[in-house]
C-alpha positions as CSV (number, residue, x, y, z in Angstrom):
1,X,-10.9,19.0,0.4
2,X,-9.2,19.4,-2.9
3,X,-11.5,19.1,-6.7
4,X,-10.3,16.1,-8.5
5,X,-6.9,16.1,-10.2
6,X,-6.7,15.0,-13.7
7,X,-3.8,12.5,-14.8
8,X,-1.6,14.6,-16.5
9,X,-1.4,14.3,-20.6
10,X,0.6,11.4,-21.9
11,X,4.2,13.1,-22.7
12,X,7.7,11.4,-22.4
13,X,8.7,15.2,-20.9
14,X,10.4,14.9,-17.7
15,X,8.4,16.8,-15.0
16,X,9.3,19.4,-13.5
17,X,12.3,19.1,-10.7
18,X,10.6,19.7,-7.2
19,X,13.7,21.2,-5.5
20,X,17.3,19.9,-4.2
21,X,15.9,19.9,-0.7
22,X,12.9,17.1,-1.4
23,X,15.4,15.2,-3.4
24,X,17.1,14.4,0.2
25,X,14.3,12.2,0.5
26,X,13.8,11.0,-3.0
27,X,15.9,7.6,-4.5
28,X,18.7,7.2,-6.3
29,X,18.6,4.6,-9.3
30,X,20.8,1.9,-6.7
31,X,18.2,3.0,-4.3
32,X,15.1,2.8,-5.9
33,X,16.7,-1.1,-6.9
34,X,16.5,-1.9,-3.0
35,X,13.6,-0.3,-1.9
36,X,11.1,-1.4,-4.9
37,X,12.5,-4.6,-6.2
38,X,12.7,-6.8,-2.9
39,X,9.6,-8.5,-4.3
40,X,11.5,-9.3,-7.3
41,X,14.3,-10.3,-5.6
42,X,13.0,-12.2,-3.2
43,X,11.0,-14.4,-5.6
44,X,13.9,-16.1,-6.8
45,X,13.6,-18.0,-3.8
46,X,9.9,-19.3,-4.8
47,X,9.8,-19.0,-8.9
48,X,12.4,-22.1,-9.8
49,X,11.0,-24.3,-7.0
50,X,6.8,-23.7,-8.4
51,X,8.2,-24.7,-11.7
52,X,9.6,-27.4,-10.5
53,X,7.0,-28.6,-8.0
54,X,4.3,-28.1,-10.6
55,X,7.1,-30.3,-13.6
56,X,7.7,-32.7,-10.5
57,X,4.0,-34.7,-11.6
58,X,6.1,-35.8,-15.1
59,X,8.5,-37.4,-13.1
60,X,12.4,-36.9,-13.9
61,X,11.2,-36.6,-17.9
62,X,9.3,-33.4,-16.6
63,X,12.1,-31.9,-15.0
64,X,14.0,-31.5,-17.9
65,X,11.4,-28.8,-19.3
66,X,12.5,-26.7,-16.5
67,X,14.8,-24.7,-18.6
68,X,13.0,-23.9,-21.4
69,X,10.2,-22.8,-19.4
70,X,12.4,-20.2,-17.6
71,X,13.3,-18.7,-20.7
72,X,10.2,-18.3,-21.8
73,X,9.2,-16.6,-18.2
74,X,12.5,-14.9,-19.2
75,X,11.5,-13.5,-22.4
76,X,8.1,-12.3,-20.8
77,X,10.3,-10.5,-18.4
78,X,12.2,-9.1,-21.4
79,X,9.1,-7.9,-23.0
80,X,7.5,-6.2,-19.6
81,X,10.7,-4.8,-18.6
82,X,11.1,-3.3,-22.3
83,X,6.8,-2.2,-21.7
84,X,7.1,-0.7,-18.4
85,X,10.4,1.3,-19.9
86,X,8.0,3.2,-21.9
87,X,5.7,3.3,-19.2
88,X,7.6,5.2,-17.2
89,X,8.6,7.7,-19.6
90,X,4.7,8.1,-20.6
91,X,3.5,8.8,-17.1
92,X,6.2,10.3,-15.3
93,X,3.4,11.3,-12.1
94,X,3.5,7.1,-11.6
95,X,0.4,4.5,-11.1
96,X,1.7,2.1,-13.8
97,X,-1.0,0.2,-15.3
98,X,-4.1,2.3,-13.6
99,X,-2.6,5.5,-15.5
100,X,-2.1,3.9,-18.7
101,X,-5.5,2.6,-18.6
102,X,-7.1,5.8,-17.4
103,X,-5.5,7.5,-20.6
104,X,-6.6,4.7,-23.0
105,X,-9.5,2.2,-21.8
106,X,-11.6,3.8,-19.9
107,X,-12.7,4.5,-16.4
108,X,-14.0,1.3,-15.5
109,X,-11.1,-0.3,-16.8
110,X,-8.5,2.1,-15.5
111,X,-10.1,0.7,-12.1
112,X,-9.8,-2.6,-12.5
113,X,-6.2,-2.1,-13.1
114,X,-5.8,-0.2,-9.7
115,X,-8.2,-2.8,-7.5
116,X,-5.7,-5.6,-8.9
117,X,-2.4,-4.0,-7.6
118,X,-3.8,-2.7,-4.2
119,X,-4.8,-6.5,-3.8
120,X,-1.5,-7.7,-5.3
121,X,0.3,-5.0,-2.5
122,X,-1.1,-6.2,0.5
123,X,-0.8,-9.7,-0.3
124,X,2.8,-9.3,-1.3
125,X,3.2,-7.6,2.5
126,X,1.7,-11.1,4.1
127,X,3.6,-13.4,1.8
128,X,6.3,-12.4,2.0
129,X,6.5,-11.6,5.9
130,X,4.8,-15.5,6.3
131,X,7.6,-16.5,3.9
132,X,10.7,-14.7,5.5
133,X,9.5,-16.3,9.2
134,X,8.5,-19.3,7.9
135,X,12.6,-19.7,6.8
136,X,13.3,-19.0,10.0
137,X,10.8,-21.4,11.9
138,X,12.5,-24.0,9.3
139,X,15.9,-23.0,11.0
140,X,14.5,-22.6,14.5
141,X,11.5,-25.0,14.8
142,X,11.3,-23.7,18.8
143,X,9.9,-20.5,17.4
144,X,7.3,-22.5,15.1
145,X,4.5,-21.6,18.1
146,X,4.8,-18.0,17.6
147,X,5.4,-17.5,13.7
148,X,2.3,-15.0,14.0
149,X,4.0,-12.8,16.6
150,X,7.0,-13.0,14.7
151,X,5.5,-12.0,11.6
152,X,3.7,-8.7,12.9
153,X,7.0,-7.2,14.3
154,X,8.6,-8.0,11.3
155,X,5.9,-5.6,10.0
156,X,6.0,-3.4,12.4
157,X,9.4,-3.1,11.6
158,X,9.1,-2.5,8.1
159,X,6.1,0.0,8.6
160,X,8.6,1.8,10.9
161,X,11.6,2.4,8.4
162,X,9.2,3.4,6.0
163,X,7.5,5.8,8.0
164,X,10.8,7.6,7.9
165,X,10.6,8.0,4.2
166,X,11.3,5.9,1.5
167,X,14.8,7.1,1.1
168,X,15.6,5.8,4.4
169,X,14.2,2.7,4.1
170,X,16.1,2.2,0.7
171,X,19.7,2.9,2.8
172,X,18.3,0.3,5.6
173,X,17.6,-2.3,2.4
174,X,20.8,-2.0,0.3
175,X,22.9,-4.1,2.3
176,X,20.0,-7.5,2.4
177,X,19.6,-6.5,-0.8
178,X,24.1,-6.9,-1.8
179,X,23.9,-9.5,0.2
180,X,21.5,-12.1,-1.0
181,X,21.7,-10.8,-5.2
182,X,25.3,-11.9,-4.3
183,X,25.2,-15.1,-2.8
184,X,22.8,-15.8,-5.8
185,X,25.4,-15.5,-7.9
186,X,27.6,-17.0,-6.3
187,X,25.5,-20.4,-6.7
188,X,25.2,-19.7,-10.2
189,X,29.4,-18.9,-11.0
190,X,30.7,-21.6,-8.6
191,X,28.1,-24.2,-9.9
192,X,28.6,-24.2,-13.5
193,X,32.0,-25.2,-12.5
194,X,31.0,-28.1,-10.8
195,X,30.7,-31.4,-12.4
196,X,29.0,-33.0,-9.4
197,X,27.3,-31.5,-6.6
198,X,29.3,-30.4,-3.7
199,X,26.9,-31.8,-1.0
200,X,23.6,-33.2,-0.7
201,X,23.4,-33.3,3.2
202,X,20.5,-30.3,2.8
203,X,17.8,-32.8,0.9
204,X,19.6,-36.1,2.6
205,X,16.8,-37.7,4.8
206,X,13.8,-35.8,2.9
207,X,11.0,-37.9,0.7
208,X,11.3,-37.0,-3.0
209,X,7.9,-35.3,-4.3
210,X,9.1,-37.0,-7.9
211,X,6.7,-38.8,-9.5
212,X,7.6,-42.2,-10.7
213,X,7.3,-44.1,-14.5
214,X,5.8,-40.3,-15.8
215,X,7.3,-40.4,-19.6
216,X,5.4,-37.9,-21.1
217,X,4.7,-34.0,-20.9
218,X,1.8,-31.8,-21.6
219,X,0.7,-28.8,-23.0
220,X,-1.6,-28.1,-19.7
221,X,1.1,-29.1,-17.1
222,X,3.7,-26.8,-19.2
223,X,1.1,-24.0,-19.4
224,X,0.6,-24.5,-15.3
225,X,4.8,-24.4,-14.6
226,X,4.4,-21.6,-16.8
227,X,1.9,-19.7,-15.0
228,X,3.6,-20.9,-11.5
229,X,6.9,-19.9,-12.4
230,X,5.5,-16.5,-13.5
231,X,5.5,-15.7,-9.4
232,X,8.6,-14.2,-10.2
233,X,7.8,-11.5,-12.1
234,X,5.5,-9.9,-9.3
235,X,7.0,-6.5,-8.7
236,X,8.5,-5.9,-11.9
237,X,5.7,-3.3,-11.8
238,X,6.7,-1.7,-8.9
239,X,9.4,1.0,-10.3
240,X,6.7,2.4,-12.4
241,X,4.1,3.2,-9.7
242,X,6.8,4.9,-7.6
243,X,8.1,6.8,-10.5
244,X,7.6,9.9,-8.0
245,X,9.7,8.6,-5.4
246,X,12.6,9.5,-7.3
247,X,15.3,12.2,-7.6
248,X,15.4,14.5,-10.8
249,X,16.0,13.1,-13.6
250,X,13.0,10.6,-12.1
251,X,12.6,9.2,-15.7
252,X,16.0,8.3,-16.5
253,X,16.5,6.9,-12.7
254,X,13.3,4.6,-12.8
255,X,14.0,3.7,-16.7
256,X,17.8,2.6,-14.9
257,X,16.3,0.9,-12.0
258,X,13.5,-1.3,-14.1
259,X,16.7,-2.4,-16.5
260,X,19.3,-3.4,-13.3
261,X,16.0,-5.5,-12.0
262,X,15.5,-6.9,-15.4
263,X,18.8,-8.3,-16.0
264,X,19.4,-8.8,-12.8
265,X,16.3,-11.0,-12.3
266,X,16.6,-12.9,-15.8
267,X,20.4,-13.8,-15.4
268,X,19.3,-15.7,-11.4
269,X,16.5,-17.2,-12.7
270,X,17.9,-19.0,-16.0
271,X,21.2,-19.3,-14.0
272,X,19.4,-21.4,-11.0
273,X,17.6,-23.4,-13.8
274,X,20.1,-24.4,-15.6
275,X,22.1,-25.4,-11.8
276,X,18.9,-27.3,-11.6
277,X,19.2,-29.4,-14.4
278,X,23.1,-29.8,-13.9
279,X,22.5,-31.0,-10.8
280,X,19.7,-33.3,-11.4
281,X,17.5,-31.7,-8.5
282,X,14.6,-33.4,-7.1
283,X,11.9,-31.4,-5.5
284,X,11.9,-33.0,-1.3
285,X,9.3,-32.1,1.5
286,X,11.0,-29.9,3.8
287,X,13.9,-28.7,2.1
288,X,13.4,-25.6,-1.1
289,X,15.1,-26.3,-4.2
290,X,17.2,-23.1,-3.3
291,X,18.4,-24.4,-0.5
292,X,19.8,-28.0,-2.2
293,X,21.5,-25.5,-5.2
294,X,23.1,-23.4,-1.9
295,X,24.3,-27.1,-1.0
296,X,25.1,-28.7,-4.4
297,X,27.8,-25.2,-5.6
298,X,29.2,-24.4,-2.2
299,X,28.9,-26.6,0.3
300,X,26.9,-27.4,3.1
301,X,29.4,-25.0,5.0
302,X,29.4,-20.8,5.9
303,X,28.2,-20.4,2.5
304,X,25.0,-22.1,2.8
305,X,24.1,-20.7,5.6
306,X,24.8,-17.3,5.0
307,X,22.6,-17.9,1.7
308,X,19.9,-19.3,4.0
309,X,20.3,-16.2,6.3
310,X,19.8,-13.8,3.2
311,X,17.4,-15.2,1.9
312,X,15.2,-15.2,5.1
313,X,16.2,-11.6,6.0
314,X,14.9,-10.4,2.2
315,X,11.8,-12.4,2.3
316,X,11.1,-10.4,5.5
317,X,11.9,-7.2,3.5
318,X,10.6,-8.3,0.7
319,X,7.2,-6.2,1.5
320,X,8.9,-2.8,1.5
321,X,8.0,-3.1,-2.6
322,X,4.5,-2.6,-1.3
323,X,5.4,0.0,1.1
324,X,7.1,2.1,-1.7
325,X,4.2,1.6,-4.6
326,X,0.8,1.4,-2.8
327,X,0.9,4.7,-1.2
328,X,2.0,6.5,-4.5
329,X,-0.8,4.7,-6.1
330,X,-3.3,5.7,-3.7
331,X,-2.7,8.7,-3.9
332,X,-3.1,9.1,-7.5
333,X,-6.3,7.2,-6.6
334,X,-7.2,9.9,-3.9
335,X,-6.2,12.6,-6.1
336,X,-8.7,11.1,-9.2
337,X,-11.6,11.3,-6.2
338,X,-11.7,7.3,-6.0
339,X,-9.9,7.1,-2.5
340,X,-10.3,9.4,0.4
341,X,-8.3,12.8,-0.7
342,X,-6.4,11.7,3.3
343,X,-4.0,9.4,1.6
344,X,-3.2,12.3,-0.8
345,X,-1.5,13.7,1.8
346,X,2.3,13.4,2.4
347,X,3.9,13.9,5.8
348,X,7.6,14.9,6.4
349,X,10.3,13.2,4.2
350,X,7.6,12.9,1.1
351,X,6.0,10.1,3.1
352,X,2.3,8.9,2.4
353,X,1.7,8.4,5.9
354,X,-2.1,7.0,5.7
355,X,-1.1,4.8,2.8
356,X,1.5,3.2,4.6
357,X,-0.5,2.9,8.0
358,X,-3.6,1.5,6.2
359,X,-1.2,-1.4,4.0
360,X,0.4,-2.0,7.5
361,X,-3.0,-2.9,9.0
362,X,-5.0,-4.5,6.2
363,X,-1.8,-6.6,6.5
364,X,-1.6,-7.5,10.2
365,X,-5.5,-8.2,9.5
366,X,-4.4,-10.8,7.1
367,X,-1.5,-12.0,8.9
368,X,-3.3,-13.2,12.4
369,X,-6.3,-14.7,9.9
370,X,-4.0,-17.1,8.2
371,X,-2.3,-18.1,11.5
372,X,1.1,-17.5,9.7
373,X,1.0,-19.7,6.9
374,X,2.4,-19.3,3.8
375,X,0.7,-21.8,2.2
376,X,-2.9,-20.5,3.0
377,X,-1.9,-16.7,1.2
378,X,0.3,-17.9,-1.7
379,X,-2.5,-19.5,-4.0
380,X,-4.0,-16.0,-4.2
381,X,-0.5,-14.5,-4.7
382,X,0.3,-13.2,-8.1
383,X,-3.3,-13.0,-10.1
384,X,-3.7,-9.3,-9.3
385,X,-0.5,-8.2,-10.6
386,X,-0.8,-10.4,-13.9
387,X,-4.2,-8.4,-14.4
388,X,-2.6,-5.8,-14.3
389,X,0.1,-6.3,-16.5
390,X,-2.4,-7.8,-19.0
391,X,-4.4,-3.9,-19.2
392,X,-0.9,-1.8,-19.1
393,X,-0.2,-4.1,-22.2
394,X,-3.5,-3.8,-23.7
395,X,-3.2,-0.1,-22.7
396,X,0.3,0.3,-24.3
397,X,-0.9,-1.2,-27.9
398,X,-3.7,1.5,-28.0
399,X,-1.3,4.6,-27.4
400,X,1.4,3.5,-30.0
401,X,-1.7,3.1,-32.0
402,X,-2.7,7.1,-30.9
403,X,0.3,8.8,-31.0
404,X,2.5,6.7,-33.8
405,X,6.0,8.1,-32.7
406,X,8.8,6.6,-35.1
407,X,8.9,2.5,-34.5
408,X,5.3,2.6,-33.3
409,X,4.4,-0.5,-35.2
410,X,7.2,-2.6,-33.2
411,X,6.7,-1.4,-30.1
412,X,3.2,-2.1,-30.2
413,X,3.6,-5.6,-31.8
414,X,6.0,-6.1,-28.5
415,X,3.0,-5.2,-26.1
416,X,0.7,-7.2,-28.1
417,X,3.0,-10.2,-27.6
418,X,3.4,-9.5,-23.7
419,X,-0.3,-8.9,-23.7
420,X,-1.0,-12.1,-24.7
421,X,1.5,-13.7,-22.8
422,X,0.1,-12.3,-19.7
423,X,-3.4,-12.5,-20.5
424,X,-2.8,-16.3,-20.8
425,X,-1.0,-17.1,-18.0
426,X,-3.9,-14.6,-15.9
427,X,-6.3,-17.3,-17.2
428,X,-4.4,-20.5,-16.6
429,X,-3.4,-19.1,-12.9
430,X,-6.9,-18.2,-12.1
431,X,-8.4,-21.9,-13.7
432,X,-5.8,-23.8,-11.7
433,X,-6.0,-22.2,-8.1
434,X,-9.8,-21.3,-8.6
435,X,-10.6,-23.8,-5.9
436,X,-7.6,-23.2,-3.4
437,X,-8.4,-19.2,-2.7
438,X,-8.4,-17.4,-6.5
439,X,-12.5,-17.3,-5.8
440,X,-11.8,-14.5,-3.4
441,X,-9.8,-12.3,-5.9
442,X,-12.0,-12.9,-8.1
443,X,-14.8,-11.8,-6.2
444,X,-12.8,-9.2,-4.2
445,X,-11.9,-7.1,-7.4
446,X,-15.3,-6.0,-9.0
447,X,-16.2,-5.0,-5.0
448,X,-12.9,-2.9,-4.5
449,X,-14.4,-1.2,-7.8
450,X,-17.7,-0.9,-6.7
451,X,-16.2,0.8,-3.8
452,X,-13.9,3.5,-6.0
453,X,-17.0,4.5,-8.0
454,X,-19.0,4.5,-4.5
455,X,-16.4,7.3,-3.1
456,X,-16.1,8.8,-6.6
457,X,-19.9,9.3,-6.7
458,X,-19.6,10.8,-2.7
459,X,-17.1,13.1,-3.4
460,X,-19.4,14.0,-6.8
461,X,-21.8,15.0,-4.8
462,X,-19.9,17.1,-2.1
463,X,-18.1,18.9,-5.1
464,X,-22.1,19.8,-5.9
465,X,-23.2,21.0,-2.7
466,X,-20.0,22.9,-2.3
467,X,-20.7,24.4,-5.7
468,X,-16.9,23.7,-7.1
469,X,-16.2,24.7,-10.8
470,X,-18.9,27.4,-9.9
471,X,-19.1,30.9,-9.5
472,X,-20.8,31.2,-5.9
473,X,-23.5,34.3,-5.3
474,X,-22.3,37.2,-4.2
475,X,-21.2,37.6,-0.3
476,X,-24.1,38.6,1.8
477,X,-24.0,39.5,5.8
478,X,-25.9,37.1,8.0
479,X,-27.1,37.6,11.3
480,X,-25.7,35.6,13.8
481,X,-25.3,34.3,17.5
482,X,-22.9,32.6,19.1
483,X,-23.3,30.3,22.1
484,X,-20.4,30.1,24.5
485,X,-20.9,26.4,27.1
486,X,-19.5,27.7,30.5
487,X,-19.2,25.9,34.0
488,X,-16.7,28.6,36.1
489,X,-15.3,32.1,35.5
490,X,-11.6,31.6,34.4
491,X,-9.3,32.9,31.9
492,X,-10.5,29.8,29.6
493,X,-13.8,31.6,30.4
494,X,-12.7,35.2,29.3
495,X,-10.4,34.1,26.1
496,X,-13.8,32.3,24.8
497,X,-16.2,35.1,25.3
498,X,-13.7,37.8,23.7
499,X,-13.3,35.1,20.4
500,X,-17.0,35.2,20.1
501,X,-17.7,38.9,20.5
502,X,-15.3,38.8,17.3
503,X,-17.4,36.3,15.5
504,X,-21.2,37.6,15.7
505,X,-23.5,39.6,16.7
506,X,-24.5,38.3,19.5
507,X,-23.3,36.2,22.6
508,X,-25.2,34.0,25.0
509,X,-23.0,32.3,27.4
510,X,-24.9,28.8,28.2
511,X,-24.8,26.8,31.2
512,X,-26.2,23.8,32.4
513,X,-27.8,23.3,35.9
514,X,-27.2,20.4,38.0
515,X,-27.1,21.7,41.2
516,X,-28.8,25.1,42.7
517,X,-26.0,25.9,44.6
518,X,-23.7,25.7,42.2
519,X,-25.5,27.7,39.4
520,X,-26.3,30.9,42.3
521,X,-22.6,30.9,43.1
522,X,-21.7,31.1,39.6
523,X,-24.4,33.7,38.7
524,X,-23.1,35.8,41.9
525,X,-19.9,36.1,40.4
526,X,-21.2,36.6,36.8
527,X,-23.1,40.1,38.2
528,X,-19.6,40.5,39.9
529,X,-17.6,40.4,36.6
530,X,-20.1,41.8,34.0
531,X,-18.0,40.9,31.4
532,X,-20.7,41.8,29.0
533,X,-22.7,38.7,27.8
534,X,-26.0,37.3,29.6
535,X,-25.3,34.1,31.1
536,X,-28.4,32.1,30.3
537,X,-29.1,29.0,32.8
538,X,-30.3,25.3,31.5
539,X,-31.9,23.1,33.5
540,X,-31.1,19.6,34.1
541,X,-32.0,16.8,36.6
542,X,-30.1,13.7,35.1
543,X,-26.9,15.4,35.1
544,X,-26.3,14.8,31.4
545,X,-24.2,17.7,29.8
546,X,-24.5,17.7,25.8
547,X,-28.1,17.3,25.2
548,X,-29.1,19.8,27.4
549,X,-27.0,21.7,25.2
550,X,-28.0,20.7,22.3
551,X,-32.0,20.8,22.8
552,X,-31.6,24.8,23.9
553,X,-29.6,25.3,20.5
554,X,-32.3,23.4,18.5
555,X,-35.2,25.5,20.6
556,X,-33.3,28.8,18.9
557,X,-33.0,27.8,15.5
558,X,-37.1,27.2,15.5
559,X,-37.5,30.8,16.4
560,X,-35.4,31.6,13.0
561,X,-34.2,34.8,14.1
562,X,-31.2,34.3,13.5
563,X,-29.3,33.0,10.1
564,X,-26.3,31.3,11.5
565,X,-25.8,29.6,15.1
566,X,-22.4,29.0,16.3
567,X,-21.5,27.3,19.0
568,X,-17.7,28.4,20.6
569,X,-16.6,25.7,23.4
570,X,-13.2,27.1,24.7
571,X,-11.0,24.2,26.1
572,X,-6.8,23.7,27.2
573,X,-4.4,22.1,24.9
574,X,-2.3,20.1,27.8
575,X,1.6,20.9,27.0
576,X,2.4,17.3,26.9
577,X,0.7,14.3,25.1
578,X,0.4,12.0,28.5
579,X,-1.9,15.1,30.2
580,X,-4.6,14.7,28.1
581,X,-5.5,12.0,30.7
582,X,-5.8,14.9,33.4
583,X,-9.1,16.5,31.1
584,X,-12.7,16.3,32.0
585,X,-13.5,15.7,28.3
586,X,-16.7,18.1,28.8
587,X,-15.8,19.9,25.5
588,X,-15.7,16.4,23.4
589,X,-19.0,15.3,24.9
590,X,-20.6,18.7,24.1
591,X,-18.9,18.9,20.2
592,X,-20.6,14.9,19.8
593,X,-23.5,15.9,21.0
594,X,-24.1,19.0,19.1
595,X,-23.1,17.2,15.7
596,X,-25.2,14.5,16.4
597,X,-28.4,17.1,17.1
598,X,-28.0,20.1,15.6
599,X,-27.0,21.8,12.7
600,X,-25.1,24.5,14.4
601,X,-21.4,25.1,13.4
602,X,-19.4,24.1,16.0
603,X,-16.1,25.7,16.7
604,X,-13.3,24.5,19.5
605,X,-11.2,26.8,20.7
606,X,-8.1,25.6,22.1
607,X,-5.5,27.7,24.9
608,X,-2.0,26.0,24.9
609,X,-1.1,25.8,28.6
């Protein structure tokens, strides 16, 4: 168990390189693009089409707002993009808005901060898996029946390449990644030469969601497009979380990666808009407003389809963001005492194995209780993450305000502007989906604090007991016995008794009675052997094993001659995983019992076979 870790002091220092053999496993800056901004990416695909669903109730008149509100979504990409620059230079150890928060808001607040983006993470794993298979139920409606099946191995899929590092899975993700930011623009360049659409055989046959005789737009319904449209900007946190995930110079490589998302993301989003507004696109059950701009620039031909094909394949990789920030943030989490200090750990390859298992199976959890659907996750989508941006911001304003480097004033006018950008569009996404799901997050994130300061207040008062920070009393010598559990003589038998003539001062070897016969055979041979240590005999006429056990232990410790009682049970270690079928299991049921019952230390002592 390791004392709580401090965030490090707020310096624009890089930290210090790790070693040419870790960076094997650490991203590049084109790497760090695939593995953390599939979110990003991927919400091209949803971002135009809520701004225009949400537009869609002003009729055609409403449509044509489409445009200036993705700039403005455009500009508060500019502003978090510029924010989360100097985030990343700040707190080069990663955790984004949590360890800006933790520097300069508070504890309680710091919290809040991380409870929104481990909600944000693991519903970005099930929308985006429900979103990538619900593309491909759309193309293959046979497969509609088992859209949950499909979804967890998509998961299990992405869980695996991840649990081969974060490297890896950045290699496995550049290609989806080429592929689809290139078909993108490809809509874009071949559609602003158009003068017409090329086809409209995607949306032909599809009911118009327009409505009709709307003339007039307002302020609410531009404020909700807003707020829906902002949908894309989840993940443009994601690179500063991770910032550890990187090869040296990490700084300079996240700083790269956060400005390659931001341009790419701003120049696909107003593009499509302004294709949108070319083309004169209609929202249409069944069909996404993607989809009809694949159709309108090239065609319904090999291009559309291969657009259709990337775009499902990165929705269903679209949750490797999660896998690549939630585990570095947990562990920061773990390392503060808030988490348990197991998902501080990192396997081979710099992977946080228990972070990525435990996202993988809140996620499955959440997966088979929507049934699949899309539609049923997405209204609780994006809130988390615009709490959080709204406390990085917050957080940002009050360490210009501390530290006052040259520009401070302009920089912390900038995060006062994204601040209130994002605060706003928190509150009008919250008021409008309050009623279709929001309730939950709202009620879900003062619990997942509740929770931090319940493990931060456990692991308090462990650190007391174990006297941490402290100078412990000097060593003493304690009087001890240890209790060896035997059923036969063998060389399991002898290896046990010779590790606990090491460890105290006395030995008892212990066993239980069942049968007569059995126990005068074995103490016949025991006078044979005389290896040294009385073999004391307990009964027992219901054939259990542990209790007995346990009950002669608890009889010595009343008699409180000894100080400490140790209780050695030798066992095998099989050579191979599948023989751990062949074991009896008696030292398992003995170690339970004794746990349970006593306050003897127990010790298992395993022989490799």
């Amino acid at each position: 168990m390791s004392s709580a870790i401090s965030t490090p002091a707020v310096t624009a220092d890089e930290p210090p390189d790790t070693g040419a053999a870790d960076d094997r496993h650490r991203l590049s800056a084109l790497g760090g693009l695939a593995a953390l901004s599939l979110d990003a990416m991927a919400s091209v695909a949803y971002g135009p089409e809520s701004i225009v669903l949400v537009l869609a109730a002003a009729g055609s008149y409403g449509l044509g707002f489409t445009l200036p509100v993705t700039v403005a979504i455009a500009v508060l990409l500019a502003v978090l993009v510029a924010s989360y620059r100097q985030v990343i230079a700040a707190f080069p150890d990663g955790g984004g808005s949590y360890a800006v928060a933790k520097a300069h808001l508070g504890r309680r607040t710091a919290l809040t901060a991380a409870a929104s983006l481990v909600i944000d993470y693991i519903l970005n794993v099930a929308v985006s898996v429900t979103a990538g298979v619900a593309a491909l139920t759309s193309a293959i409606p046979s497969l509609y029946d088992d859209r949950v099946w499909l979804c967890l191995g998509v998961l299990a899929l992405v869980t695996a390449v991840n649990l081969r590092g974060i490297a890896e899975s950045a290699r496995w993700f550049m290609a989806p990644t080429a592929v689809f930011v290139l078909s993108i623009l490809a809509i874009i360049v071949v559609g602003l030469f158009r003068d017409a659409p090329a086809s409209t055989e995607a949306a032909a046959g599809h009911a118009s969601v327009l409505a009709e005789n709307a003339t007039a737009v307002g302020a609410l319904l531009l404020l909700k497009a807003f707020a829906a449209g902002c949908s894309a900007l989840t993940g443009v946190e994601a690179v500063a979380n991770a910032v550890p995930s990187y090869r040296a110079p990490r700084v300079k490589r996240a700083q790269h990666t956060e400005v390659m998302l931001g341009v790419l993301l701003g120049v696909m989003l107003i593009g499509l808009a302004v294709l949108i507004g070319r083309f004169h696109l209609q929202p249409v059950d069944g069909v996404t407003v993607l989809a009809q701009l694949a159709d309108a620039s090239l065609g319904h031909g090999v291009g559309f389809f291969v657009v259709q094909f990337a775009t499902v394949v990165l929705l269903g990789l679209a949750a490797n963001t999660s896998f690549g920030g939630l585990p570095v943030l947990m562990d920061l989490l773990a390392r503060d005492n808030h988490l348990p200090h197991v998902f501080a750990l990192r396997a081979d390859r710099q992977v946080y194995r228990y972070g990525v298992l435990f996202l993988a199976a809140v996620s499955a959890v959440l997966l088979v209780g929507s049934g699949g659907d899309v539609n049923s996750l997405v209204p609780l989508f994006s809130i988390g993450v615009f709490v959080g941006f709204t406390i990085c911001q917050v957080g940002m304003v009050r360490h210009w305000y501390l530290h006052r480097p040259a520009g401070w004033g302009r920089k912390a006018a900038l995060n006062g502007f994204g601040a209130v950008l994002t605060g706003v569009a928190t509150l009008v996404v919250t008021g409008t989906k309050f009623t279709e799901g929001a309730w939950g997050i709202v009620v879900a994130l003062p619990l997942l604090v509740l929770l931090f300061e319940a493990i931060h207040r456990s692991y308090g008062r462990i650190g007391e007991r174990l006297e941490l920070g402290r100078v412990p009393g000097a060593v003493t010598r304690q009087r001890s016995l240890v209790i060896v559990p035997v059923t036969a003589i063998t060389r399991l038998t002898r290896d046990g008794l010779s590790a606990a003539l090491s460890l105290g001062d006395e030995v008892f070897a212990v066993t239980v009675v069942h049968d007569p016969a059995d126990a005068e055979a074995l103490r016949r041979d025991w006078e044979l052997w005389q290896p040294g240590v009385p073999l004391l005999e307990v009964p027992e006429d219901r054939r259990r094993l542990g209790l007995p056990i346990a009950d002669f232990v608890n009889r010595l410790g009343e008699e409180h001659a000894y100080d400490r009682l140790t209780v050695l049970i030798p066992e095998v270690e099989p050579a191979h995983w599948y023989q751990r079928a062949l074991q009896n299991r008696r030292g398992a049921v003995i170690d339970r019992a004794l746990r349970r019952h006593t306050d003897a230390v127990v010790c298992r002592l395993r022989m490799r076979m």
